[in-house]
C-alpha positions in Angstrom: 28.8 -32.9 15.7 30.8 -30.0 17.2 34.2 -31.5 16.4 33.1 -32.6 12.8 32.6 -28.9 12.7 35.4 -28.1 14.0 37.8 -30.1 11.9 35.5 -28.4 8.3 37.0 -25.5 10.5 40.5 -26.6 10.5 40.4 -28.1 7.0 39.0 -25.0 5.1 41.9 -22.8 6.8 44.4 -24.8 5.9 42.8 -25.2 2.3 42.9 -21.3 2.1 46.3 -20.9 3.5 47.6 -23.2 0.7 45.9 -21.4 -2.1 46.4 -17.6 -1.4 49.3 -16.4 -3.4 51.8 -13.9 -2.0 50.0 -10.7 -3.0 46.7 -11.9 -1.2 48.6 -13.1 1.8 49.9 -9.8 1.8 46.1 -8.1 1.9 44.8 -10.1 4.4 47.8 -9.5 6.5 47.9 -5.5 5.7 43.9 -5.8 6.5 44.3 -7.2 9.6 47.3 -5.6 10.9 45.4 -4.3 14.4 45.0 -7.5 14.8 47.6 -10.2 14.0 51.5 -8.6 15.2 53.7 -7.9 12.1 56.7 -10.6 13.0 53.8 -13.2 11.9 54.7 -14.7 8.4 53.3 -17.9 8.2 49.7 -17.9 7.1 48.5 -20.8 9.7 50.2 -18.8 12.7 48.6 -16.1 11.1 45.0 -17.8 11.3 46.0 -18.7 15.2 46.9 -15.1 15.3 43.1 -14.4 14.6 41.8 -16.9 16.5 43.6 -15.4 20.0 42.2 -12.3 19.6 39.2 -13.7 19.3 38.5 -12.1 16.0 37.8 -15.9 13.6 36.6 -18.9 15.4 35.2 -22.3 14.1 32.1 -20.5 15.2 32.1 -17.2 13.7 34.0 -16.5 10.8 32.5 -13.3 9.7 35.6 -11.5 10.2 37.7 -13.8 7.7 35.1 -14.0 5.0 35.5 -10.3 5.0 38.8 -10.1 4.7 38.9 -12.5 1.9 35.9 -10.5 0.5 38.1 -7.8 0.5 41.4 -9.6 -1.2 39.0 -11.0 -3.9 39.1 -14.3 -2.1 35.3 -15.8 -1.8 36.1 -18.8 0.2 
């Protein structure tokens, strides 16, 4: 079960990634700027980013959802 969840995990970041346009990538990353360093540009590393700070996990993903929340994303 845990790595079906996982992989719903994996699949609905890299669904997101491929539908934020340039002006919401640009939110989330100005949003999470203390969290993800500034020389990341691609939106998966970015996701990575958040994950190795421990901020997004397949567990938790509060943090995201209110970031996307906050770009007008709801996903």
């Amino acid at each position: 079960m845990t790595d079906r969840l996982r992989q719903t995990y994996r699949n609905t970041l890299y669904q997101i990634a491929r539908n934020l346009d340039e002006e919401q990538q640009k939110g989330l990353q100005f949003l999470c700027v203390e969290h993800v360093p500034r020389r990341v540009k691609e939106l998966l590393d970015f996701f990575y980013a958040l994950e190795e700070n421990k901020k997004t996990s397949w567990i938790n993903v509060s943090f995201l959802m209110e970031c996307l929340d906050e770009i007008g994303r709801k996903d």
